[in-house]
C-alpha positions, 0 to 999 in steps of 0.5 A, a space after each residue: 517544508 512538511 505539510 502539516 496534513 501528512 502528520 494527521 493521516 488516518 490511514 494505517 500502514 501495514 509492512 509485510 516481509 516477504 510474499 507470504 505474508 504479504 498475501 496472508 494479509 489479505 484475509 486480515 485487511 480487506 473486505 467486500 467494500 474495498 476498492 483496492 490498488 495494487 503496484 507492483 502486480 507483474 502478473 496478476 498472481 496477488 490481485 487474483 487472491 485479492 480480487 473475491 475479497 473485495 468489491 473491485 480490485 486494479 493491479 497495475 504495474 511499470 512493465 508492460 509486458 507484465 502487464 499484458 501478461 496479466 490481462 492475458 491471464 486474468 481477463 475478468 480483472 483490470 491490469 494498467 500500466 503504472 510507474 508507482 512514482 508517478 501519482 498524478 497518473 494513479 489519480 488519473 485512474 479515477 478511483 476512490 481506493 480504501 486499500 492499497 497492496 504495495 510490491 514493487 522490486 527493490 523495496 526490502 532493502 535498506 537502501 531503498 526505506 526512505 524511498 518505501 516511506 516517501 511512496 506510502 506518504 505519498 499515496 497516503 497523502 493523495 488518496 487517505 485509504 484506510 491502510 497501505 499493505 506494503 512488502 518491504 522487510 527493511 520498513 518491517 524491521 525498521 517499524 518493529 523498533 520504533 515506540 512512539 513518544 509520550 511525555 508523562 503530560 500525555 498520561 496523567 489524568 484531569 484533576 477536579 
């Protein structure tokens, strides 16, 4: 059963399709006040990009050795190990996040949209950030074609 409070979410989810965009929306999406997440990080390059723009930034990632990778390369920026799909573990990191940058393998196709959807909802849910960024062409073009419904009782006006 849905919980009710998933259809109520303030945050904005922004899908980008490919690494430039993803990245051109850093200028656009956060600022100095952000405390921002990112999965998907594997050696810091985006997080380095994000990380002036905002207050604090952590990259993390599954991969290990890219993580390690990253620290070696980034020593001023936090990297930790992180399975996107476990969010207890995200919590554990013990942040109030306002901006999530999501880029994770495997998200652009079509196979993998209801997987891109139940992670947004799912962070979205968690930690009610102001906006999830996410790469992942096919949530791009399916989101391009949606229009979301108002009946013509939603737009007429009060009559005194």
């Amino acid at each position: 059963m849905a919980n009710e409070k998933q259809f109520k979410l303030k945050t904005k989810f922004v899908s980008t399709r490919g690494v430039k965009e993803y990245r051109e929306s850093i200028s656009e999406w956060v600022n100095k006040d952000d405390v921002v997440l990112e999965i998907g990080c594997e050696w810091g390059t985006t997080t380095v990009q994000i990380a002036p723009q905002c207050k604090e930034v952590i990259g993390t990632d599954i991969s290990r050795v890219c993580i390690e990778r990253a620290r070696q390369r980034h020593p001023d920026i936090r990297f930790e190990i992180l399975d996107a799909f476990d969010v207890r573990a995200a919590l554990d990191i013990d942040k109030q996040f306002t901006k999530i940058y999501i880029d994770m393998s495997g998200l652009s196709g079509y196979r993998s949209l209801l997987d891109v959807i139940s992670l947004l909802t799912m962070y979205a849910t968690v930690f009610r950030p102001d906006a999830i960024i996410v790469k992942s062409g096919a949530l791009k073009h399916f989101a391009s074609n949606c229009i979301p419904w108002r009946s013509r009782e939603t737009h007429r006006k009060p009559t005194d």
